[in-house]
N, C-alpha and C positions, 0 to 999 in steps of 0.2 A: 617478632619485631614490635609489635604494636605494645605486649605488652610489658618490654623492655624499655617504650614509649613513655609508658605512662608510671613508672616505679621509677624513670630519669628524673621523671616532675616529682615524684612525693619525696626522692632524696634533698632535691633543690629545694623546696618548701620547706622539709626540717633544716635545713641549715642555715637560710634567710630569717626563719622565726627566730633560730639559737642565736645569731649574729644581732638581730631586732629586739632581743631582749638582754644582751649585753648592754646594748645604748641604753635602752631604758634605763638603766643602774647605774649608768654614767652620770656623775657629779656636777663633771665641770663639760665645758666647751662647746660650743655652739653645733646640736645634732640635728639641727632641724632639715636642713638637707637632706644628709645622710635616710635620716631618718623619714624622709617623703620618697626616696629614692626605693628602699626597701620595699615600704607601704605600698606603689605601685607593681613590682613586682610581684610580692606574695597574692596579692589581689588577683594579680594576671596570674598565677600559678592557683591559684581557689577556682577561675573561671575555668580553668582547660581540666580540674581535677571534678570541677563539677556532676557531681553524675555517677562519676565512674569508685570514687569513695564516699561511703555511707554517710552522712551525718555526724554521727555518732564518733566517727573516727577521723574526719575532718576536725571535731570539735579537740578531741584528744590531741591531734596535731598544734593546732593551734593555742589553746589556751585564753591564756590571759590577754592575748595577741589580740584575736577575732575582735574582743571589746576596745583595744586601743585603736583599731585601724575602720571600728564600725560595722563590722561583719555579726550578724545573728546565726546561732545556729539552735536554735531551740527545737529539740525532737518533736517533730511537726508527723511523725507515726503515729496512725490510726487518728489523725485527726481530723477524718471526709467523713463526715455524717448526713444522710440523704433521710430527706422528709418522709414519709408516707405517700403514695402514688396518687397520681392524680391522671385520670383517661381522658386520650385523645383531646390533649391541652393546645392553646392555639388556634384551634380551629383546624388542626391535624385532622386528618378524613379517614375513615376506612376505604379497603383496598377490595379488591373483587375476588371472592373466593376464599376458600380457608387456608391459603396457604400463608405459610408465617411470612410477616411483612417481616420488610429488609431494612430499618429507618439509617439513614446515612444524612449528613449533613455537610455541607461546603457552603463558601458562597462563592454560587457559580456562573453571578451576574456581575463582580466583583464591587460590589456599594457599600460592603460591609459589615455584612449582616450574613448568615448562615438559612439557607433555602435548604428544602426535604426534595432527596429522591428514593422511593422504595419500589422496591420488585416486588410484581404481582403477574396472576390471570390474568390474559386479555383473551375476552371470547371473541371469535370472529364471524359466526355463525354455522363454522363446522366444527367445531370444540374449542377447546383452550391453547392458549399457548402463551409463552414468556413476554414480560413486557414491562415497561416501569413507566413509575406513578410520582407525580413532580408537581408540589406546592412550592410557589416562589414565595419569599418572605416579603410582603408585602408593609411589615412593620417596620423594627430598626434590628440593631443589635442587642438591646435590652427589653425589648417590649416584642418581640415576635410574633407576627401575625400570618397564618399562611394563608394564601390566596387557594381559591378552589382547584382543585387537580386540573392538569392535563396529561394527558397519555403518548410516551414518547416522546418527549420533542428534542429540540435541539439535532437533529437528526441522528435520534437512536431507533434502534431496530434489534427487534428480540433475535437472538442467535436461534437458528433449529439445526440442531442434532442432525446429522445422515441417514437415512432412513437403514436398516429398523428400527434406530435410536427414536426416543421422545424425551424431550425436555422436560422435566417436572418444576424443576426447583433452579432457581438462580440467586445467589447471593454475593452482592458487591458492595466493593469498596474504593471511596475515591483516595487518588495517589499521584503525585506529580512523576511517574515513572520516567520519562525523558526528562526530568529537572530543566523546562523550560516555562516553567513560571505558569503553567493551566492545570486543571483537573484531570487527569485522563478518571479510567472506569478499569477496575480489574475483578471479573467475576467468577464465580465458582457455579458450573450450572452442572447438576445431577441429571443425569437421562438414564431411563429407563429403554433395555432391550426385551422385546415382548416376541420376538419372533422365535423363540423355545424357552422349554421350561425346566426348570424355573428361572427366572428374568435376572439379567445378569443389570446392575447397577453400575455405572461408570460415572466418572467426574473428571471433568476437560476443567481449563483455566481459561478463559477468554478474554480479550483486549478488545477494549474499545478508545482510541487514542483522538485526544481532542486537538483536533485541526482547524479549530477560530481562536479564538483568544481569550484570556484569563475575564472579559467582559464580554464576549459574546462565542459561545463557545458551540463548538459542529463536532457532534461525533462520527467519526468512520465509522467503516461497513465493519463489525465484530469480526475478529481474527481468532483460530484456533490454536491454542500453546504457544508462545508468542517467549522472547527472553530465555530460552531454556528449559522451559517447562514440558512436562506432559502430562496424558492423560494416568490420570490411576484407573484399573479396570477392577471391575466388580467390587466398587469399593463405595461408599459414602464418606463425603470429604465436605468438611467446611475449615477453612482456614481464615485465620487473622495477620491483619500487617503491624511490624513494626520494626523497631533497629534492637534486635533481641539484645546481639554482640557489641552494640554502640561505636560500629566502624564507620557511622555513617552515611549506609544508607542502607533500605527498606529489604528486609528477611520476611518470611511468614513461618511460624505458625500454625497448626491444625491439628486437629481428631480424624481420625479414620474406623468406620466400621467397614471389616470386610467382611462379603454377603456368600464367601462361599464357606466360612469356616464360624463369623460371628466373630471375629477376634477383632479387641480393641486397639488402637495406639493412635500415639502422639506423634506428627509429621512434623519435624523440622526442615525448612528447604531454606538453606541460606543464599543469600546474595552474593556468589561472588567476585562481581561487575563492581559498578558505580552506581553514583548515584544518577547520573545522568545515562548508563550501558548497563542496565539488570543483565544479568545472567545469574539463573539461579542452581543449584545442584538439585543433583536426584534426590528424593525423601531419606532423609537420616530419621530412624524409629526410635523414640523415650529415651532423647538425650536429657542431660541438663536435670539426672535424678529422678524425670517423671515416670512414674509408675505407669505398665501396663494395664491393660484389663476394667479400665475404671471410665465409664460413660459421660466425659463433659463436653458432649458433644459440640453445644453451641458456644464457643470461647472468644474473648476477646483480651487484648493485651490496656495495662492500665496501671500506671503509678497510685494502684488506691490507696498505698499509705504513705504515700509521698516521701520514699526513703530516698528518692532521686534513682529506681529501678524500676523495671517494666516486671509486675504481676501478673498472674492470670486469674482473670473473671468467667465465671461460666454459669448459666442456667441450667435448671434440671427437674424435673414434673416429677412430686411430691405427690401422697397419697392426694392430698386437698388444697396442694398449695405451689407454688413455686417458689424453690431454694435457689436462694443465691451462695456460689461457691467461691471461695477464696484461697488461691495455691499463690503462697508466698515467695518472692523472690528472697532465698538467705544468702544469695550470692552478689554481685556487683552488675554494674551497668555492662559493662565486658567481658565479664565473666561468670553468668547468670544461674544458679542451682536454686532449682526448686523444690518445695519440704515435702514431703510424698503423700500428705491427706491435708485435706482441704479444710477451713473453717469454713462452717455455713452459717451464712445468714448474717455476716458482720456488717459493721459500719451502717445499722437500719434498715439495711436494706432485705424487706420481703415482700411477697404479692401474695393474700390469702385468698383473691379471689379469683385467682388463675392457677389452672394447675396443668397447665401443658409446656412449660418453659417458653424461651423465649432468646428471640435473638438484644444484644448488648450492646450501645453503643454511648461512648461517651462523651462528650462536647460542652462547652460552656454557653447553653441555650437563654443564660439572662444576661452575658456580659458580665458577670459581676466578679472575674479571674479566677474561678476554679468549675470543673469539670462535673456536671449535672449528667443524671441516666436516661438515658431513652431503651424501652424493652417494646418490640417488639414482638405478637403473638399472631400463632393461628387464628385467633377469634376474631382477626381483623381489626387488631387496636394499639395503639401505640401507648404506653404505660412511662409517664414522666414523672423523675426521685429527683427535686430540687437539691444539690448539695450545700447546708442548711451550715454546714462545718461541726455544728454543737448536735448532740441528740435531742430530738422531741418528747414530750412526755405520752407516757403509754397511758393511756386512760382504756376502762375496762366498762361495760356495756350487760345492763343485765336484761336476758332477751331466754323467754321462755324457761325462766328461772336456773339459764345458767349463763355463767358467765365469761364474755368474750373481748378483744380487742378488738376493734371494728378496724383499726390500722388507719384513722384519720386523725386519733387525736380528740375525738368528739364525746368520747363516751361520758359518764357520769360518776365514775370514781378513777382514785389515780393512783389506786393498788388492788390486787387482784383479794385479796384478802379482805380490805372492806365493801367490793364486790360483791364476794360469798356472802358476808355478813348479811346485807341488806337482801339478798336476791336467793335468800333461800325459799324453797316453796313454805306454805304454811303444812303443818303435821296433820292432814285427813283422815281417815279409815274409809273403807268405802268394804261390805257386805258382798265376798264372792260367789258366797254357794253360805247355806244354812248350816251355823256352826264356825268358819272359818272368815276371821275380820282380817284384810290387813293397808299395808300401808300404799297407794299409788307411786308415791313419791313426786305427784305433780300439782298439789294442792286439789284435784278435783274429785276426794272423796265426799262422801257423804257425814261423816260425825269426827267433829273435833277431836274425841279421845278415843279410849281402846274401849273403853267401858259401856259408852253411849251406843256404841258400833254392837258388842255384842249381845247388848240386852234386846235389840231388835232383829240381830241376825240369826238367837236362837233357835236350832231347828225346832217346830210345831208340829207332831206329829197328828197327823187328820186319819180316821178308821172309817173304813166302807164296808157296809153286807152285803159280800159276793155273792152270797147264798143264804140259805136261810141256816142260821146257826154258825155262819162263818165268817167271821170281822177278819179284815188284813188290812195291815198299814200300807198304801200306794208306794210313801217313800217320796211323793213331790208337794204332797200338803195339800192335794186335793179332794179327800176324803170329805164324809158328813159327819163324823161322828168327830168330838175333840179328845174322846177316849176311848178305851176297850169296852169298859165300863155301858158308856152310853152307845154307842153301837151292839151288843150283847143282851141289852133290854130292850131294844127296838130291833133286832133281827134274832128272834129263838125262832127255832128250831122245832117243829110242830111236830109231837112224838106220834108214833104207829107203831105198831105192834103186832109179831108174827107167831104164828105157832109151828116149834120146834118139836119132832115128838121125842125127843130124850130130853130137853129140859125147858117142854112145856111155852107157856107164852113170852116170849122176850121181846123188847124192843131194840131192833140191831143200832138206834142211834143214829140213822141216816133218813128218818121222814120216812124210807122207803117199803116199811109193814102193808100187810093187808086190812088189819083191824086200827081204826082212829081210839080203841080205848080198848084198856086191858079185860072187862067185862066181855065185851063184844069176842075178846081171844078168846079167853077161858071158856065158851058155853061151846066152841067148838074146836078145841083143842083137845086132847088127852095128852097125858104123859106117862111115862114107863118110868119107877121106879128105883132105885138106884141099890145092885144089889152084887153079888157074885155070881156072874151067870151063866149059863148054857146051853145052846143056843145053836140047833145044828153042829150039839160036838161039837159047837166053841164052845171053850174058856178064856176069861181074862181073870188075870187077878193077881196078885194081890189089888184088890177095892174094898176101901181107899188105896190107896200107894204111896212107896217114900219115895224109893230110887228106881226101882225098876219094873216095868208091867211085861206080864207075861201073858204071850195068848199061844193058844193050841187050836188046833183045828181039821178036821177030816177032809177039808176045804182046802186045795191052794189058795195062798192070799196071795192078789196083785197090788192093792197096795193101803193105805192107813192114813186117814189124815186125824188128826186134833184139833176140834176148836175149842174158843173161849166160851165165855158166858153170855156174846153178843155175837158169838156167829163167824169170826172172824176164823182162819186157815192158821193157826199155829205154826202145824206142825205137820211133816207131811213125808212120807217114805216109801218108794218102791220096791218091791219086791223083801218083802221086809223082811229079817231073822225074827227067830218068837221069843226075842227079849228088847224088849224099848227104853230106853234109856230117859225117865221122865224127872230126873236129879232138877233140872233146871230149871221148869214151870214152878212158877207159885203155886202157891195152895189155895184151892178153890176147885168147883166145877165145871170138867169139860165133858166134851162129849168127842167120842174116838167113832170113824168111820173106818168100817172095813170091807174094802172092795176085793170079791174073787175073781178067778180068773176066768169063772164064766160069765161074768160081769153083775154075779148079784150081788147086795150088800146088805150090811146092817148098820145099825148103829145105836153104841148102849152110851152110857154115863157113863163118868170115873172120877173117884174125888182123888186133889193130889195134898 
């Protein structure tokens, strides 16, 4: 019926314009009547269509009409543009506790001015519990001043849960639900069940109905589900009021998280009473094209682009910041469809320096006819977006050489590009380790260029004498020496000299001889000559040898070593066969030991 209502009026509308712009093309005869007669009509048929058709299409209806009869209809979409935030303006207070303040406004002393009530903590001295927090506007309508809290008044009284219930969370909103001209309170309070686990979350509706008058007003004793309503179990619920359907009167609105599955949705609970007799239906789930599954928790309803329909506003905690979300009404004041993903962050509106979301509220807090933001947060602050209509300029701030929107407006350049320009670091080098220069990228190196950097960070190798005859580089540059060189002339190696009886006096090279001078060897040394020999029925030989030495012997051999000309184990074999395979030694002087198996030995020369 309703909306056979309202398509009665848009037929009657085109057909007073068609008839209205007939006369207009009339020549002759006096239409001035006629033609005021119209004029008031169509007028009356624009007021009652008001709303419920777009702009856009009101405009189309109308025409050339609208300008004869004085009617604007200038697409006035997306033209609310909100300042940058400004905290706990007013003289707005913090609340007690971290739980998200609830900012709401009426005026509910009726002088004409809008007064703050928000829900908080009230300790009592055996924990917390629900309560609200009430600055009177002590200013005007235009200049707002709030006077310092008090807690409770007007006689309110926090609601408490049934025991095992606890109260955590209360969030309200004022409503003339009995349409008798006062504020009542309709709130949404979360309680928490702790008496098993895991805690089942519930969310009641609560009434608090004003029993003084629109100038002095007494709230009753909080009532539970009240109109129709009831509680959702295991669920988190915050809901928003408004006339979604435009019958009239007050619908809600809400998100739902439920806690036994995680599953998200959108509760619509329609009004369908009066405006003076709510009664509301059970929750209808992601009508009106809204998507499941998608977190806007905190919502509130709002013509923000003044299409003459109710939007929805939502906050939402960003890695560093809180987004403002934007789900467009593409449907009618009465017939409401919403676009299934959100624009974030329109119309100016962001908070960079909060990043837990926030509850929404919007109100005309300067008087000056359009709807200014109030954001409420956990952090115990209220966050005001004047609506400016025009955008502000972004000005960009360069702060530890990069660069930011401070989100006041203050900064020092008015694009992000000549930001950068100016706010870049200067190009350092800074010396990490010896050998390797490179860039910090925060101006705080040590040398302007690459080149300066690495003529000082060349590794410098420093030499130390571990021993006597033996230089080694550290590797950290703490050596004495600045080269091999000089380390090598200042640490030799004190010769000594031993005597070997197959090749006579040697120094093995390690300091380690019995004689400090080859003289001192020699007067007590002998040596054995280098020949073909035999020797207890040994034989070796070919001596000298190319590739292979042979030894024989009446003797078990246990085993043979070879050394060099300094003494050193070459070469070394058990239980040997009598062909030794000597292909690979250089050519020079060694000396072969041969161990038997009763453990006596010998040992001659052999050239290879």
């Amino acid at each position: 019926m309703k909306n056979k209502y309202y398509s009665r009026h848009q037929r009657q509308l085109k057909y007073l314009v068609k008839k209205l712009n007939i006369l207009l093309q009339e020549t002759e005869g006096n239409l001035k009547t006629e033609i005021s007669k119209l004029t008031s009509k169509i007028k009356f048929l624009v007021s009652k269509l008001n709303g419920v058709l777009s702009g856009n299409r009101m405009k189309k209806i109308l025409g050339a009409v609208a300008i004869f009869i004085g009617i604007s209809f200038t697409n006035t979409a997306n033209a609310q543009w909100f300042a940058y935030p400004i905290q706990d303006p007013f003289n707005l207070q913090q609340g007690n506790d971290e739980v998200i303040i609830n900012p709401e406004f009426a005026d509910l002393d009726n002088d004409g001015d809008l007064d703050y009530l928000s829900g908080e903590y009230i300790y009592s001295g055996f924990g917390y519990g629900l309560g609200f927090h009430f600055q009177e506007n002590i200013g005007n309508a235009t200049n707002p001043n709030f006077a310092n809290p008090t807690i409770n008044p007007f006689g309110l009284t926090a609601y408490s849960p049934a025991l095992p219930e606890i109260g955590l969370r209360q969030h309200h909103k004022f409503i003339d639900l009995d349409n008798d001209g006062d504020f009542d309170i309709l709130s949404n309070v979360r309680a928490v069940d702790m008496s098993s686990y895991p805690y089942a979350w519930n969310s009641h509706f609560i009434y608090y109905e004003n029993i003084g008058t629109a100038s002095n007003p007494q709230f009753s004793t909080p009532t539970l589900n009240q109109f129709g309503l009831s509680t959702i179990p295991n669920s988190i619920v915050y809901t928003t009021l408004g006339d979604i359907d435009g019958d009239g009167d007050t619908d809600m609105l809400g998100f739902s998280l439920n806690y036994s599955n995680y599953a998200t949705d959108f509760l619509f609970i329609e009004n369908i009473g009066s405006a003076s007799t709510p009664n509301y239906t059970a929750p209808q789930l992601n009508v009106f094209g809204i998507p499941s599954g998608i977190n806007y928790t905190l919502i509130t309803l709002e013509d923000i682009d003044t299409d003459g329909d109710l939007d929805i506003m939502f906050s939402q905690e960003n890695y560093n910041s809180t987004d403002f979300g934007f789900v467009e009404n593409t449907g009618t004041a009465i017939n409401p469809q919403f676009s299934p993903l959100p624009n974030v962050n329109s119309f100016g509106l962001s908070l960079a320096n909060w990043q837990g979301g926030g509850i929404l509220n919007f109100k005309d807090l300067d008087g000056d006819g359009d709807n200014d933001l109030i954001v409420g947060t956990d952090d115990d602050r209220n966050y005001y977006f004047e609506n400016v209509s025009v955008p502000q300029p972004i000005t960009y701030e360069c702060i530890n050489y990069s660069c930011v929107d401070p989100g006041t407006g203050s900064g020092n350049y008015t694009t992000l590009s000549a930001c950068q320009t100016s706010c870049a670091p200067p190009v350092t080098f800074e010396c990490d380790w010896p050998g390797n220069c490179y860039d910090p990228g925060d101006g705080s190196g040590w040398y302007t260029n690459y080149a300066d950097c690495m003529n000082d960070c060349i590794s410098q190798p420093t030499w130390d004498c571990v021993s006597p005859g033996n230089c080694q580089d550290p590797g950290d540059e703490t050596g004495n020496y600045w080269s091999l060189q000089d380390c090598q002339n200042a640490c030799p190696l004190t010769p000594t000299w031993d005597c070997d009886v197959i090749l006579g006096c040697i120094d093995p090279g390690s300091g380690a001889g019995l004689y400090t001078s080859l003289t001192g060897c020699q007067s007590n040394c002998t040596s054995t000559s280098i020949e073909n020999t035999e020797i207890n029925n040994l034989k070796i030989y070919p001596n000298p040898a190319n590739k292979t030495l042979n030894i024989s012997s009446d003797k078990k051999i246990k085993k043979i070593e070879i050394y060099d000309a300094i003494g050193r184990v070459i070469y070394a074999e058990s239980n040997p066969t009598n062909r030794i395979n000597v292909e690979k030694l250089q050519s020079g002087l060694y000396s072969i030991k041969i161990i038997f198996k009763d453990e006596s030995s010998i040992i001659q020369k052999i050239i290879k």
